[in-house]
MARKELUM-901196 format. One record per atom (N, C-alpha, C): residue number from 1; residue in three letters; atom name; x negated, y negated, z. Coordinates in steps of 0.05 Angstrom, whole numbers, m for minus. Example, Ala and Ser with C-alpha at 12.3 -4.5 7.8 and 13.67 -1.06 7.14 Angstrom:
2
[1, "ALA", "N", [m264, 114, 156]],
[1, "ALA", "CA", [m246, 90, 156]],
[1, "ALA", "C", [m264, 66, 156]],
[2, "SER", "N", [m257, 45, 142]],
[2, "SER", "CA", [m273, 21, 143]],
[2, "SER", "C", [m258, m1, 157]],
// end
This chain:
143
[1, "UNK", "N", [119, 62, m111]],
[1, "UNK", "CA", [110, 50, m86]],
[1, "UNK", "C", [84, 34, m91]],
[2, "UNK", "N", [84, 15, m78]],
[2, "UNK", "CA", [52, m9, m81]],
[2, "UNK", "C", [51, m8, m45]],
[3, "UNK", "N", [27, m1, m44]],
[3, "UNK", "CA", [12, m18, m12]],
[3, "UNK", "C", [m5, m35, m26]],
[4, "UNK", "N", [9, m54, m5]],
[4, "UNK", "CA", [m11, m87, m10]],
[4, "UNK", "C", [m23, m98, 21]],
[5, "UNK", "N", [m40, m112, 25]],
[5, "UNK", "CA", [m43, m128, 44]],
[5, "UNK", "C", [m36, m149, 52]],
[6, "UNK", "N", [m22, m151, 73]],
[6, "UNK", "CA", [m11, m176, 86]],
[6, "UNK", "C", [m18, m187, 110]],
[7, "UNK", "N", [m18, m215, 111]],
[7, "UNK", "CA", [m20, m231, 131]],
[7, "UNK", "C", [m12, m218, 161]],
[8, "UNK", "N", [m12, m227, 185]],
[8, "UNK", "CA", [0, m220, 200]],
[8, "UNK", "C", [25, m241, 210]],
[9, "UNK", "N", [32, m264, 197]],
[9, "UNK", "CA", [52, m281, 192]],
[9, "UNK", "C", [73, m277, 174]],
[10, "UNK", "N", [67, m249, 158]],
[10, "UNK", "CA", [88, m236, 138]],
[10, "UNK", "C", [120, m241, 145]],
[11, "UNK", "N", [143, m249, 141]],
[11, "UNK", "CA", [162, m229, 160]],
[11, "UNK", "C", [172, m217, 156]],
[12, "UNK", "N", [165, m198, 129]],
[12, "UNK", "CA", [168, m168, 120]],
[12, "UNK", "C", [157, m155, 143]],
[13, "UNK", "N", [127, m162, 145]],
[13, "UNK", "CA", [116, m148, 165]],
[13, "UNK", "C", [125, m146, 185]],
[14, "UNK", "N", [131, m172, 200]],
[14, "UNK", "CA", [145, m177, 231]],
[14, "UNK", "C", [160, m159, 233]],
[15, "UNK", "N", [178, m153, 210]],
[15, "UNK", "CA", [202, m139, 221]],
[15, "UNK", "C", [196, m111, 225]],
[16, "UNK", "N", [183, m101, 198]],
[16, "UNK", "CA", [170, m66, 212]],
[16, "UNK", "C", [152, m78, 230]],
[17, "UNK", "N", [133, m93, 245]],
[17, "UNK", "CA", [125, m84, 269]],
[17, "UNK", "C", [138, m94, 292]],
[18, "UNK", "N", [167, m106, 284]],
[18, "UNK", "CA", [188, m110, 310]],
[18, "UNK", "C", [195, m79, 322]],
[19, "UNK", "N", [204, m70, 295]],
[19, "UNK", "CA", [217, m33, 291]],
[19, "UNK", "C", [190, m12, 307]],
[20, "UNK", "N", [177, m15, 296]],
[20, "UNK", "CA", [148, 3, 305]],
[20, "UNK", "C", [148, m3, 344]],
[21, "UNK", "N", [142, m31, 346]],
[21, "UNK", "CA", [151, m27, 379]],
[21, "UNK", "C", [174, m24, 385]],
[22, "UNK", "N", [205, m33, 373]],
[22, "UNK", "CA", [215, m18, 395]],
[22, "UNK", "C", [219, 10, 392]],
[23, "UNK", "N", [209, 29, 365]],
[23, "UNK", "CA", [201, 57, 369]],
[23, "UNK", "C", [195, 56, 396]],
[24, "UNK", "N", [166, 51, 395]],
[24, "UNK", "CA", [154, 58, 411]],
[24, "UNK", "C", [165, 53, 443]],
[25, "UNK", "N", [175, 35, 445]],
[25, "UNK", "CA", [191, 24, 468]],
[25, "UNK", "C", [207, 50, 475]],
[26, "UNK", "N", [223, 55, 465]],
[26, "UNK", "CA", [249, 73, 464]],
[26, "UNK", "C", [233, 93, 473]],
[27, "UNK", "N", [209, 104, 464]],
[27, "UNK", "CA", [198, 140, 465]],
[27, "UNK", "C", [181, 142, 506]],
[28, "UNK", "N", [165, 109, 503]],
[28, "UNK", "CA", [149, 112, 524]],
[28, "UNK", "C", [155, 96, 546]],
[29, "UNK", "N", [180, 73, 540]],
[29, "UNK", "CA", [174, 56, 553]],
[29, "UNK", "C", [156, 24, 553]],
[30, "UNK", "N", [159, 7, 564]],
[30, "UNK", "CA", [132, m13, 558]],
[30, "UNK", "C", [110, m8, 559]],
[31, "UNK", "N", [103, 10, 572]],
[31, "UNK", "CA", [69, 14, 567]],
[31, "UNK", "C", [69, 26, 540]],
[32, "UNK", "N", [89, 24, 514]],
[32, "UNK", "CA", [81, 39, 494]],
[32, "UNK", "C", [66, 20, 474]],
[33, "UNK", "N", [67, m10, 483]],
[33, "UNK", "CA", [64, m32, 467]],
[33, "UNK", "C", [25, m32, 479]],
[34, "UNK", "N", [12, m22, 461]],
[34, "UNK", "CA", [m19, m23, 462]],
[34, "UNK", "C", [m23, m48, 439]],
[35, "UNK", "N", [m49, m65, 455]],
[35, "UNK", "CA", [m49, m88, 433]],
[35, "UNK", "C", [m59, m89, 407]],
[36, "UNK", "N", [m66, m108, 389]],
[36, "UNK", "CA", [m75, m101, 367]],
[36, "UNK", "C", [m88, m127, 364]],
[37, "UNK", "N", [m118, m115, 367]],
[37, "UNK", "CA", [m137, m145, 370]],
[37, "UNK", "C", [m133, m170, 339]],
[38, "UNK", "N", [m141, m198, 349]],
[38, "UNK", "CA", [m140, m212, 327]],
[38, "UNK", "C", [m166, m204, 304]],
[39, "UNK", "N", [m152, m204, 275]],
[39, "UNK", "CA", [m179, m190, 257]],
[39, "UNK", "C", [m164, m170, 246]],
[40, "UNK", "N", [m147, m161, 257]],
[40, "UNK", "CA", [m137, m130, 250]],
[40, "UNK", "C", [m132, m139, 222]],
[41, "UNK", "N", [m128, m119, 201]],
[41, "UNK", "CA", [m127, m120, 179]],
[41, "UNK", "C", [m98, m110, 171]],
[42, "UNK", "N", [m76, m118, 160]],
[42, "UNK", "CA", [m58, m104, 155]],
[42, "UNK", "C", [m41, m99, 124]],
[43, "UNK", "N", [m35, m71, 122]],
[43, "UNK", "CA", [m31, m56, 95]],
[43, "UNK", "C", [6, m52, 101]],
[44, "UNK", "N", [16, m53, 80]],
[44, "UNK", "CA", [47, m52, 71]],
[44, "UNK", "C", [53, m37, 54]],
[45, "UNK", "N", [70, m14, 51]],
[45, "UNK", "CA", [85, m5, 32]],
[45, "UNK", "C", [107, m7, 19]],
[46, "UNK", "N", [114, m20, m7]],
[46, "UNK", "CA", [126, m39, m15]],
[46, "UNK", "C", [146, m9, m29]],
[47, "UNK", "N", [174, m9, m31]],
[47, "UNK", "CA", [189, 6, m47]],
[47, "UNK", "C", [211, m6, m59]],
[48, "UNK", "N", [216, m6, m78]],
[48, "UNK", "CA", [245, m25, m101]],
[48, "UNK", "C", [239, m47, m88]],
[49, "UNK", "N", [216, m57, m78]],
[49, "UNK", "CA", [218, m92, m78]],
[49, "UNK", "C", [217, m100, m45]],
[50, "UNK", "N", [222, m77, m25]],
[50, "UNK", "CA", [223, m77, 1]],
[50, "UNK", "C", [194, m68, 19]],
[51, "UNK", "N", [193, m77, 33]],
[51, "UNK", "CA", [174, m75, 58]],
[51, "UNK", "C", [182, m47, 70]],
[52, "UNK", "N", [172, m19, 69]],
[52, "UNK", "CA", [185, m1, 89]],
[52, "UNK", "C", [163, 17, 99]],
[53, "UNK", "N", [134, 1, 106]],
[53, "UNK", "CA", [121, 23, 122]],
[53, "UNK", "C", [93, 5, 126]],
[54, "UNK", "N", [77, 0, 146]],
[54, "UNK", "CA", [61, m13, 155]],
[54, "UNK", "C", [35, 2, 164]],
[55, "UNK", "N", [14, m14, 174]],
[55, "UNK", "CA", [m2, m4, 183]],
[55, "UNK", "C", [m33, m14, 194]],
[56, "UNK", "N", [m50, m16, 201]],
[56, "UNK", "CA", [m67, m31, 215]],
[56, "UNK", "C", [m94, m22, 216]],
[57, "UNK", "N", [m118, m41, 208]],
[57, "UNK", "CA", [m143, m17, 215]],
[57, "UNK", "C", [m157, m50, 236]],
[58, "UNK", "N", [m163, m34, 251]],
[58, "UNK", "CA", [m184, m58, 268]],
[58, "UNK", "C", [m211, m46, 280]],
[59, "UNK", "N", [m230, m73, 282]],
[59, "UNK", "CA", [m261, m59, 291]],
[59, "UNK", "C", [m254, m51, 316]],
[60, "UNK", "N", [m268, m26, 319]],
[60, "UNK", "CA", [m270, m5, 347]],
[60, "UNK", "C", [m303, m27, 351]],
[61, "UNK", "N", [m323, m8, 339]],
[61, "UNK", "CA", [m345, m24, 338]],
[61, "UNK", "C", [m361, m20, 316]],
[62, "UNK", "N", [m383, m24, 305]],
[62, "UNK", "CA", [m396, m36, 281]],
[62, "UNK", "C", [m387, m4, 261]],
[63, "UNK", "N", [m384, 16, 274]],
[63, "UNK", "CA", [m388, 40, 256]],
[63, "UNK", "C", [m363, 54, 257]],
[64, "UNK", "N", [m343, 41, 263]],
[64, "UNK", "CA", [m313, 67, 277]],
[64, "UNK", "C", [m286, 36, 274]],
[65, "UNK", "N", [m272, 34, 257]],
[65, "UNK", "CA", [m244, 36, 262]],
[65, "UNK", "C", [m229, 41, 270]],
[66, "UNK", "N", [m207, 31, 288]],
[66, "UNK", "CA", [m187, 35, 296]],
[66, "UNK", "C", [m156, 33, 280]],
[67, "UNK", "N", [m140, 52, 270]],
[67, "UNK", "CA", [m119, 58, 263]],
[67, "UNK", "C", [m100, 37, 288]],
[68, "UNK", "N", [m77, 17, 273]],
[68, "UNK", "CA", [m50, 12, 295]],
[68, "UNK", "C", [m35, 9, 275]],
[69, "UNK", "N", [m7, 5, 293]],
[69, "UNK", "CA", [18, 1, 279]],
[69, "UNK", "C", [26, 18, 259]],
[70, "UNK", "N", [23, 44, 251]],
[70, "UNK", "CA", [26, 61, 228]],
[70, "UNK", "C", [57, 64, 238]],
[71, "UNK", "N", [70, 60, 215]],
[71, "UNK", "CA", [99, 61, 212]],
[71, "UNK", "C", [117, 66, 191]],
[72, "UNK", "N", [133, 83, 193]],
[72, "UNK", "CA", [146, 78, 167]],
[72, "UNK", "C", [182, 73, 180]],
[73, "UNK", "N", [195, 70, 158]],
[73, "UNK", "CA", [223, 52, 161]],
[73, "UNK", "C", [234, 81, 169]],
[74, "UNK", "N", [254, 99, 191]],
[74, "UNK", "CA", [262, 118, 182]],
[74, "UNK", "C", [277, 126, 153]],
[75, "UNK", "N", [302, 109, 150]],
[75, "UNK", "CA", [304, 115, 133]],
[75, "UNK", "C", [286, 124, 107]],
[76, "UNK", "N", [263, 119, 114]],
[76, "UNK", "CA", [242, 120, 84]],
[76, "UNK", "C", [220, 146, 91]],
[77, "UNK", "N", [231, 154, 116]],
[77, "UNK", "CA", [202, 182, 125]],
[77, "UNK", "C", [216, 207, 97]],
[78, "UNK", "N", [200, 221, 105]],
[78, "UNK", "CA", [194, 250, 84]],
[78, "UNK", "C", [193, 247, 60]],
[79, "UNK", "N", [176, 220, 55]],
[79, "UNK", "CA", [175, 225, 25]],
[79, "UNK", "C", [152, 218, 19]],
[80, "UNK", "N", [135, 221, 37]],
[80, "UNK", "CA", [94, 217, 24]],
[80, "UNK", "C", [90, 192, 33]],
[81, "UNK", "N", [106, 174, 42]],
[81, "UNK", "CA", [91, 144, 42]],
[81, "UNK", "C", [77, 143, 63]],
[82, "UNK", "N", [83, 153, 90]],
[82, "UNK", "CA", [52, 153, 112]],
[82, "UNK", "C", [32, 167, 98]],
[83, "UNK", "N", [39, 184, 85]],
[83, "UNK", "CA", [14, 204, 80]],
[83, "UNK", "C", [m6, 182, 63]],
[84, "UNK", "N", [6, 164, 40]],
[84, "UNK", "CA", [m5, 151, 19]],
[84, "UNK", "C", [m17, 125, 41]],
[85, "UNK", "N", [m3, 112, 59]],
[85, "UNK", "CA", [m8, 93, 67]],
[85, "UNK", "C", [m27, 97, 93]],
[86, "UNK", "N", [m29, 111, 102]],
[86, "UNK", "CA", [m53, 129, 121]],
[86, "UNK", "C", [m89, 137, 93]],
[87, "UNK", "N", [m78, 144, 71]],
[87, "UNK", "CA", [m95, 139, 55]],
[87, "UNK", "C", [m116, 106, 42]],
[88, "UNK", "N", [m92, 102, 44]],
[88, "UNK", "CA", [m105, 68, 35]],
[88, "UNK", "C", [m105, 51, 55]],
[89, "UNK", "N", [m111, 58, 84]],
[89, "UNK", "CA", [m121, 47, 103]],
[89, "UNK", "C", [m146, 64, 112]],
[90, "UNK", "N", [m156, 86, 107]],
[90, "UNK", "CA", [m172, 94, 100]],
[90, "UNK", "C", [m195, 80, 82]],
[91, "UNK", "N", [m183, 77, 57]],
[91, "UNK", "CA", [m198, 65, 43]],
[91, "UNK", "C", [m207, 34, 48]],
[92, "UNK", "N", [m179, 27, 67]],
[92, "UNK", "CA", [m189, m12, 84]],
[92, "UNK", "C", [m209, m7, 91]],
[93, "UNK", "N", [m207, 17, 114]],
[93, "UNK", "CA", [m233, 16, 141]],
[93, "UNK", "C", [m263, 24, 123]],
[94, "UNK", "N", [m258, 41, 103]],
[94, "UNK", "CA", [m289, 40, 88]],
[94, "UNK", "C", [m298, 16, 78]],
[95, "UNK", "N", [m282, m8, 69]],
[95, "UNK", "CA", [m281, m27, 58]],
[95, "UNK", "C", [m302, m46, 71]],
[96, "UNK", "N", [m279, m44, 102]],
[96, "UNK", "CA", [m290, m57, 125]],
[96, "UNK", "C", [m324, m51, 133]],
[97, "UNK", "N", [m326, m31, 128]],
[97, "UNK", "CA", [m355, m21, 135]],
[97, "UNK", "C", [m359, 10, 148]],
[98, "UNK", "N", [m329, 10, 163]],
[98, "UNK", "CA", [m326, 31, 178]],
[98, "UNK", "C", [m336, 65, 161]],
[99, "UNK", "N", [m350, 79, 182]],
[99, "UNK", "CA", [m357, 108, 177]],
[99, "UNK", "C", [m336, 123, 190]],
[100, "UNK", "N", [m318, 116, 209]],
[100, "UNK", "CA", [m303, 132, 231]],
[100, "UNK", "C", [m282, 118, 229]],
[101, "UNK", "N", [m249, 134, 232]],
[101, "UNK", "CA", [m223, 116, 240]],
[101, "UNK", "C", [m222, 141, 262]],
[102, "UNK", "N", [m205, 123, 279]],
[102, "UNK", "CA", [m201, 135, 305]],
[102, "UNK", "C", [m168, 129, 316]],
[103, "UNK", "N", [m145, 133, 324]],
[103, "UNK", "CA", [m126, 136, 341]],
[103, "UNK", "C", [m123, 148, 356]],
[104, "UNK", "N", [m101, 127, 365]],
[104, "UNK", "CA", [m90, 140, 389]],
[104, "UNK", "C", [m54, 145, 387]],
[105, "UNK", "N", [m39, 161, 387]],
[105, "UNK", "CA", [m13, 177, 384]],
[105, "UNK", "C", [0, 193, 411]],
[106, "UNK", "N", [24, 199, 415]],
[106, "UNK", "CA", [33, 207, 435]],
[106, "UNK", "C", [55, 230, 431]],
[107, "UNK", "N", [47, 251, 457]],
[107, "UNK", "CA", [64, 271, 452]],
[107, "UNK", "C", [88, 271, 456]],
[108, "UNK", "N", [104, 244, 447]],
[108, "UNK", "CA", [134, 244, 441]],
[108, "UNK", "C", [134, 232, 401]],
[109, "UNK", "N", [114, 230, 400]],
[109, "UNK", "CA", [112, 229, 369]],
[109, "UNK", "C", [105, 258, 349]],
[110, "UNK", "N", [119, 281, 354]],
[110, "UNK", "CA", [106, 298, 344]],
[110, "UNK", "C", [101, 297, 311]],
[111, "UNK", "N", [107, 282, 295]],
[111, "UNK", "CA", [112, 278, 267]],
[111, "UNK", "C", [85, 268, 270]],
[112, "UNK", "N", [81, 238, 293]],
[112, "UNK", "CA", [51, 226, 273]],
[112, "UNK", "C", [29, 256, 277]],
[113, "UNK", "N", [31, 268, 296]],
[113, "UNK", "CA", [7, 288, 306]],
[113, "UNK", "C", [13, 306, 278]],
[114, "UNK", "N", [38, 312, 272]],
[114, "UNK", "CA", [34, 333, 248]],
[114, "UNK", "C", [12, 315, 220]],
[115, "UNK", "N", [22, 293, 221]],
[115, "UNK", "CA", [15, 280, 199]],
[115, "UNK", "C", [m23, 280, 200]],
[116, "UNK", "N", [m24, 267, 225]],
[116, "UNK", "CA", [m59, 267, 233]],
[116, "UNK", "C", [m70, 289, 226]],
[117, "UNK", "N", [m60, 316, 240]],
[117, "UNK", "CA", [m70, 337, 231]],
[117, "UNK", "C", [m68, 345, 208]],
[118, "UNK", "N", [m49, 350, 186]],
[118, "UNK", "CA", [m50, 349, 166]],
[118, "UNK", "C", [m76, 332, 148]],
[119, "UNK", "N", [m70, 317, 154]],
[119, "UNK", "CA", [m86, 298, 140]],
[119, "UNK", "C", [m128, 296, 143]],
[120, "UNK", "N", [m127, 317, 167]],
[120, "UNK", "CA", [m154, 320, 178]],
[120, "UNK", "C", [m167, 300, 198]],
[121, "UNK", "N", [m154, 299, 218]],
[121, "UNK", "CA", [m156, 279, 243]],
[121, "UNK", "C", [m164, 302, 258]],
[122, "UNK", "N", [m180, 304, 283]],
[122, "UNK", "CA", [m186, 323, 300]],
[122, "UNK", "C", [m191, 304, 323]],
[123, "UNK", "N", [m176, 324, 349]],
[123, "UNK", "CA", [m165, 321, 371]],
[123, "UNK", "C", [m196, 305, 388]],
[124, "UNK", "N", [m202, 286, 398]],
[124, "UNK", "CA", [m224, 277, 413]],
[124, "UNK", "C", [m216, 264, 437]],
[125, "UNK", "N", [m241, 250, 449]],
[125, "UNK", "CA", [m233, 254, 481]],
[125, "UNK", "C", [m225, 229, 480]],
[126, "UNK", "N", [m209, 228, 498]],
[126, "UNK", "CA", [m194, 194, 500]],
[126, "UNK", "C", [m213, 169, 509]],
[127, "UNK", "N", [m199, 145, 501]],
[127, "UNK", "CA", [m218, 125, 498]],
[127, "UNK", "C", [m202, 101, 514]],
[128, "UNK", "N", [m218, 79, 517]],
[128, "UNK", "CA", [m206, 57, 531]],
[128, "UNK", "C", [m180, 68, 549]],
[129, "UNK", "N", [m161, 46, 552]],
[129, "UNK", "CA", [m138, 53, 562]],
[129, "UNK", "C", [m126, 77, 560]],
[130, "UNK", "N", [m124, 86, 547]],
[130, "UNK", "CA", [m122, 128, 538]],
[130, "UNK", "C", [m129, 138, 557]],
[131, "UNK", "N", [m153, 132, 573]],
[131, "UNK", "CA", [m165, 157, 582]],
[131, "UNK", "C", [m143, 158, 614]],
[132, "UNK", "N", [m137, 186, 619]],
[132, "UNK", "CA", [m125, 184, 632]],
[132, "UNK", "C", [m96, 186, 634]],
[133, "UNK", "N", [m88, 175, 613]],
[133, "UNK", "CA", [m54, 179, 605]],
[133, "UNK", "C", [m44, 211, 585]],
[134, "UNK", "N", [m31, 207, 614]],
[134, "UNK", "CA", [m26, 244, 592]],
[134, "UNK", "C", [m6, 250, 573]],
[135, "UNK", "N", [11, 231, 567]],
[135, "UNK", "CA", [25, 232, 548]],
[135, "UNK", "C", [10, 224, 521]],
[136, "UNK", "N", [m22, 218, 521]],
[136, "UNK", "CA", [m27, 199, 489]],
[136, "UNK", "C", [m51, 227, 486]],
[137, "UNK", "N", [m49, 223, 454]],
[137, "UNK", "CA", [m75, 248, 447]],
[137, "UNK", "C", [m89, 229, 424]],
[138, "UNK", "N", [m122, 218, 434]],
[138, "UNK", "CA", [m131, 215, 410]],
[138, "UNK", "C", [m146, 230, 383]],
[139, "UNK", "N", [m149, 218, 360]],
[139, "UNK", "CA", [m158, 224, 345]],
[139, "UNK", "C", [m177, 221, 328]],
[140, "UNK", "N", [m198, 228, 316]],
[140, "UNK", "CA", [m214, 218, 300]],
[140, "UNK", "C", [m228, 228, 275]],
[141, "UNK", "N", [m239, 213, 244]],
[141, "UNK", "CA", [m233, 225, 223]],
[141, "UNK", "C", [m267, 206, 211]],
[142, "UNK", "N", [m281, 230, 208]],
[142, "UNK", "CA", [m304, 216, 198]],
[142, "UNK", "C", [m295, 205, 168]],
[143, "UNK", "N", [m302, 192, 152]],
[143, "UNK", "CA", [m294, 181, 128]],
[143, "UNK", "C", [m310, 184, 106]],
// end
């Protein structure tokens, strides 16, 4: 597996983040489609030559990143690549400047919440549009 960075004109990319909303479509509905400011930075996980897992870090503000679009192809889950590619967006947002990554996830996603937690994300109080919606739980991961 290689994660690389890509454009947001990719259409490797396009296509996992066509898949990623209509996930998300399918679980919540349209309000599942949260935007993803221009700037966002985006990471790819490349396998035998294919595009099968995405991901996004954008400025929250000068000190905190924001995590979007984390995805992987189903066919391609249970085999480490969110875990790796949740890693090396990690390593974007320190890049970026960021001290803090932060999401937001929903309790019809129980896999990303296993994954966050696993990975050392802890449960915080909701932010922007979040606040308020009781289906979304955010997260946040000093770096």
């Amino acid at each position: 597996m290689v994660i690389e960075e890509r454009e947001l004109g990719d259409a490797e990319l396009g296509t996992l983040l066509d898949a990623a909303y209509a996930e998300l479509v399918a679980r919540y509905g349209p309000q599942g489609r949260s935007q993803v400011k221009p700037g966002a930075r985006y990471l790819v996980a490349v396998v035998d030559g294919g595009a099968v897992g995405c991901g996004a870090v954008q400025d929250a503000d000068a000190l905190t990143g924001e995590l979007k679009r984390m995805y992987v192809a189903p066919a391609h889950r249970g085999r480490g690549i969110a875990t790796a590619l949740l890693g090396a967006l990690e390593e974007l947002a320190l890049a970026m400047g960021h001290q803090r990554l932060r999401l937001a996830t929903g309790l019809r996603q129980p896999e990303a919440i296993a994954l966050y937690e696993r990975c050392a994300y802890v449960l915080t109080e909701p932010y922007g549009s979040y606040v308020g919606a009781p289906l979304m739980r955010c997260y946040a991961k000093a770096l």
